[in-house]
N, C-alpha and C positions, 0 to 999 in steps of 0.2 A: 491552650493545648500545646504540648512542647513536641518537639521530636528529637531525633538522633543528636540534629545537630546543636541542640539549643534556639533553634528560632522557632517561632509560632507560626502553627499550622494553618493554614488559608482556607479557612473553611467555608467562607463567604465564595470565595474566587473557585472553587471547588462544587458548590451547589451549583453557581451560574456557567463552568464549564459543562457539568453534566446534562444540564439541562439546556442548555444552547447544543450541543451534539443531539441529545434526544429530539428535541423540534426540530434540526433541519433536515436529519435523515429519517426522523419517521414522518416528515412532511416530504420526502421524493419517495419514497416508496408508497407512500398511497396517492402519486401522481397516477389518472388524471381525475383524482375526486375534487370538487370543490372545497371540501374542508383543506387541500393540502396547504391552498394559499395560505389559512390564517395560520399553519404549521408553523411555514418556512417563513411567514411574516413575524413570527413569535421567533426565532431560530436567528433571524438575520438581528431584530433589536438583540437579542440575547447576545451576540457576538458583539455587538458594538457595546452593549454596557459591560461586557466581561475585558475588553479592551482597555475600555476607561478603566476600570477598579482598578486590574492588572499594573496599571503604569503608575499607578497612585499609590500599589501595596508594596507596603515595609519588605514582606518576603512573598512575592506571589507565589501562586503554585504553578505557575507554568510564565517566563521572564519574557515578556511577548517583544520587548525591547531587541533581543537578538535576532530578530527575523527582518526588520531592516539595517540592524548592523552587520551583520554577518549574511553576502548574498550565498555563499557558498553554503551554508546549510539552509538557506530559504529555499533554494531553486531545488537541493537536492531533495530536500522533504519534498516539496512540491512534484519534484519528477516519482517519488515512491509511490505518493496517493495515485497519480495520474496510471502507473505502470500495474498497482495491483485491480484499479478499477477495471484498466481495458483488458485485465488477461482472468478475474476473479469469474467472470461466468462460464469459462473453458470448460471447468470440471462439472459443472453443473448444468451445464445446459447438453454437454456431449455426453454426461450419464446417462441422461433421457433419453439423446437421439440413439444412443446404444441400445436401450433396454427395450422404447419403444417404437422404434423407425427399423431396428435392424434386428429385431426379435432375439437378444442376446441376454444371458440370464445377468444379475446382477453379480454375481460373479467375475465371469469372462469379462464384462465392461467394466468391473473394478480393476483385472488384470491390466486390459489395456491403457488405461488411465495412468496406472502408476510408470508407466513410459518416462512421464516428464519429470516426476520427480528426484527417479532414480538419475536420469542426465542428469539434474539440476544439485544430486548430491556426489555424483562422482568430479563435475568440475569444478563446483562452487572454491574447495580449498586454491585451484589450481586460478581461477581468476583472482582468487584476495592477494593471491603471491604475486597476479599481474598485474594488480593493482597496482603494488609495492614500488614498480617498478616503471610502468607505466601513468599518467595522469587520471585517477579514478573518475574524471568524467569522460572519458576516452574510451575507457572499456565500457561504461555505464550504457555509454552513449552507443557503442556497438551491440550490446545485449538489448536497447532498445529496440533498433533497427532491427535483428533479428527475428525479434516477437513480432515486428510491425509485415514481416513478408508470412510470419505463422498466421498470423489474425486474418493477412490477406486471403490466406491459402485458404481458410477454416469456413470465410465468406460466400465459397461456391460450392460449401458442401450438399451432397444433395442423397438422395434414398439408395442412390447405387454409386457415391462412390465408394472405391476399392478401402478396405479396409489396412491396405499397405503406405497407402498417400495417410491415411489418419492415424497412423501409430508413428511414421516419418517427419509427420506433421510435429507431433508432441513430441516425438525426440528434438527435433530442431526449437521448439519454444524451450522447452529443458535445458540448452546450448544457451538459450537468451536470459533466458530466467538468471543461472550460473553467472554467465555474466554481466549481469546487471544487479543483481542483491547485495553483494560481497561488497564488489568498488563501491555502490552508493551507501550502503553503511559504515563505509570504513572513508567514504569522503565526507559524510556525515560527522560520523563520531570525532575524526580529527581536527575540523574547522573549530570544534569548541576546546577552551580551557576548561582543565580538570573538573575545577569546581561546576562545571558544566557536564559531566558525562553522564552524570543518574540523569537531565531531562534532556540531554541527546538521546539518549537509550529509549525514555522513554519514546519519543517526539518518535523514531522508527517505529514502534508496534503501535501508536495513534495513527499514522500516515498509511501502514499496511491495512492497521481493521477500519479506517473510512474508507480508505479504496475496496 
């Protein structure tokens, strides 16, 4: 099977990625049933023989070799997965507490939601140009910390608090967010050579939808 570029398709290395992502994330979401063990036990070999193939194939589909040659896109993928995981139940879990703890139609708690993304798209341009300029693990690493005092704030939320601390709240995750998407993909995408950008690109929107 050829592709664009004349090498041959990895179809093998392609079956056992997909099916090593499906066993270990549908072995933690049906945590704490006992089937999830043999999931994640299915999930963890699956990763270790998609490894081996990987290092042994002519054109893999995904060069797993660059993850310990290159630490700066190793860490920084790694901080993406870690960053969309700890902030991905935000919208979801505060939909609820909106519609059903604060009797708010889904409407109004749709308004208030888009708080953060609106932040997150009025600065985002403005941190890639701080990135430019500054060390993109620097700014990363401050939209981190940002998030890490929102998540804190979000912890002691309770049935009465004020609905001004929770729109504040997700303005300043919005500020973190901004700051930390832009730099990590643009520290991301320039740690690799060229012929590396289609699976840098890619290797982003993997790291975003496991987290």
């Amino acid at each position: 099977m050829g592709g664009f570029t004349g090498q041959d398709f990895d179809l093998a290395g392609s079956v056992l990625y997909g099916a090593m992502l499906f066993s270990c994330i549908f072995g933690l979401v049906s945590l704490p049933d006992p089937g999830a063990i043999s999931w994640l036990g299915v999930g963890i070999t699956g990763l270790i023989a998609f490894i081996w193939y990987e290092r042994r194939c002519a054109h893999p589909v995904l060069d797993v070799r660059i993850f310990w040659q290159n630490r700066t896109f190793t860490f920084s993928s790694i901080a993406a997965m870690i960053n969309y995981g700890a902030t991905y139940a935000v919208a979801f879990l505060l939909s609820l507490y909106l519609q059903y703890l604060r009797g708010l139609s889904a409407e109004s708690a749709g308004l208030i939601l888009v708080a953060q993304p609106l932040v997150q798209t009025l600065f985002s341009p403005v941190a890639g140009r701080l990135s430019d300029r500054i060390e993109s693990r620097v700014v990363a690493t401050a939209g981190m910390a940002i998030m890490t005092v929102g998540l804190t704030v979000f912890t002691f939320l309770a049935s009465h608090t004020s609905l001004v601390i929770i729109i504040g709240t997700l303005l300043w995750l919005g500020l973190g967010y901004a700051l930390f998407s832009s730099p990590n993909t643009n520290a991301i995408m320039s740690s690799v050579d060229r012929q590396h950008l289609g699976f840098a690109s890619g290797m982003v929107a993997t790291m975003r939808s496991i987290g």
